[in-house]
Structures are given as structure tokens and as C-alpha cells.
C-alpha positions as CSV (number, residue, x, y, z in Angstrom):
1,X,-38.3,-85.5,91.3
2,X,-35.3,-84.1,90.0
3,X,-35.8,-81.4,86.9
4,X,-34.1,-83.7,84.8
5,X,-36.6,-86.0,85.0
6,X,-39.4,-83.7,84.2
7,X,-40.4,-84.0,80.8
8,X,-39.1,-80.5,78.9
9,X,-42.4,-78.6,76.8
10,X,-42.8,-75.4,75.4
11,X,-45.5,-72.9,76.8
12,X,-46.6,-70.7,73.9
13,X,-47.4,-67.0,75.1
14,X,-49.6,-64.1,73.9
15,X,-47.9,-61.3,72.7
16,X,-49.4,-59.5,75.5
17,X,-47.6,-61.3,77.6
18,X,-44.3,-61.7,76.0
19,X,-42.6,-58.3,77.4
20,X,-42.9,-60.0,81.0
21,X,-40.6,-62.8,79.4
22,X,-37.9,-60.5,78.3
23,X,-39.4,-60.8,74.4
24,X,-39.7,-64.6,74.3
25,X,-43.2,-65.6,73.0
26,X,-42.2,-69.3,74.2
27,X,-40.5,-70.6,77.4
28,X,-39.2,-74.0,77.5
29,X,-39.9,-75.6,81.0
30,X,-39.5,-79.1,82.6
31,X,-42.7,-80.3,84.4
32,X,-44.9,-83.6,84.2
33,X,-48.3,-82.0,85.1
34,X,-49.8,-78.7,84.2
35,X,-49.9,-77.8,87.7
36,X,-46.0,-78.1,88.0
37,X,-45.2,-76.4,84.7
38,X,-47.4,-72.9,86.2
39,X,-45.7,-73.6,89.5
40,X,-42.4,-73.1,87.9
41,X,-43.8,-70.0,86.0
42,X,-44.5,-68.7,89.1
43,X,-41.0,-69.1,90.4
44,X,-39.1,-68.1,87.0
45,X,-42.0,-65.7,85.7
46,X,-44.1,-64.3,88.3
47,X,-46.0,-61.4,86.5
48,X,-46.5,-64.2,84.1
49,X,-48.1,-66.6,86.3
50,X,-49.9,-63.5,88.1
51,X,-51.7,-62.5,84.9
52,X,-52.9,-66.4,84.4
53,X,-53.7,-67.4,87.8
54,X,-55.5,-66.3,91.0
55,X,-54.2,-65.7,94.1
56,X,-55.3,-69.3,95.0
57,X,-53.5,-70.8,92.2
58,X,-56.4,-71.6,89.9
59,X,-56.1,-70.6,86.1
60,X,-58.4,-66.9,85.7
61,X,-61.8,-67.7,84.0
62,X,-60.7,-65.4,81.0
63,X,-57.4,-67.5,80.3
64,X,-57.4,-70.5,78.1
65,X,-54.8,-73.1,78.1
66,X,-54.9,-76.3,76.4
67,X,-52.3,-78.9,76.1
68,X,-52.2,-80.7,72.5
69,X,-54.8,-78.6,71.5
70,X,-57.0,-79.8,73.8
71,X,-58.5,-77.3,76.0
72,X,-57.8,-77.9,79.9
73,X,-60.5,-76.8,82.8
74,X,-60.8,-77.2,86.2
75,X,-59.1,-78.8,89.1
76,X,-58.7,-82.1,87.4
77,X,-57.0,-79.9,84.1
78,X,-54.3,-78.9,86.5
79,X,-53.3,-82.4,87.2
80,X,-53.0,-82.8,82.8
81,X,-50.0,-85.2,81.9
82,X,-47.3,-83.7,80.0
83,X,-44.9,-86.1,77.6
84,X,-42.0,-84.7,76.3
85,X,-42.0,-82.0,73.5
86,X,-45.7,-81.3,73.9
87,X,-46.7,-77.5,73.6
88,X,-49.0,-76.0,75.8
89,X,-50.4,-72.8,75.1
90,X,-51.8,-70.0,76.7
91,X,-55.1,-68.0,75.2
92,X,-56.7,-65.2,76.6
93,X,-60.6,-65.0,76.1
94,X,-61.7,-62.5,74.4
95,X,-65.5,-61.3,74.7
96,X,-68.0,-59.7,72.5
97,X,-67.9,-61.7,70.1
């Protein structure tokens, strides 16, 4: 599938994670499926995709992403649709609270 075809969303960032995008606090990338959108972030942004994801590619237990405000877990969260325009952003968990 040609990146053209992908459909193009907008990952929200943290702050804290912003200075590993040159400043941006979103990224616009083209990807179908949750799983291809942090593939490309690991291409384009690797300290980004290193401080959400394992070594195996699974998202890290104290990151939070959801998709239309829906909050995405697991394998089967990975395989998420995207449609065109949708936001999907990233939370880290904070405990104590």
C-alpha cells in the first residue's frame, strides 16, 4: 500500500515528549491501523516510538493511547482502524493518584 493511500491522522504528543519531535506537540502521519502509524514513528521518530513501545513492539504498560477517545489495549488495539483526519493521542499514566 502506497502512503498515499494511507489515511493521514494526527498523533497528539505529551509535552515530555515533544523535544524528541523537534518542538511539535503533533505529527501528522499516514497509516490505516495503529500498528502502522507507531511503525512509521519508529522510522521518522525513534526516541519517540522508544519511549512508547518495548523492544518487542508492544505499547509500555504506563502509556495510554486511544483513538477517538477511545482508549486502545492489547494486541487486538494495535490492529485499530484509522479513517481519515482522526487524532490519536498519546497519554502517559501517571500513578499515585
Amino acid at each position: 500500500m502506497s502512503d498515499e493511500e494511507r489515511a493521514p491522522v494526527t498523533l497528539r504528543l505529551p509535552s515530555t515528549l515533544s523535544a524528541y519531535s523537534g518542538g511539535k506537540s503533533q505529527i501528522t502521519l499516514r497509516a490505516n491501523t495503529v500498528a502502522q502509524l507507531l511503525a512509521l514513528l519508529e522510522q521518522q521518530y525513534p526516541q519517540i516510538w522508544a519511549h512508547l513501545c518495548t523492544e518487542q513492539g508492544y505499547i509500555r504498560e504506563h502509556v495510554k493511547i486511544f483513538v477517538n477517545n477511545e482508549l486502545i489495549t492489547g494486541q487486538h488495539g494495535l490492529q485499530t482502524l484509522l479513517e481519515p483526519g482522526q487524532e490519536v493521542i498519546v497519554l502517559p499514566a501517571i500513578s499515585g493518584i
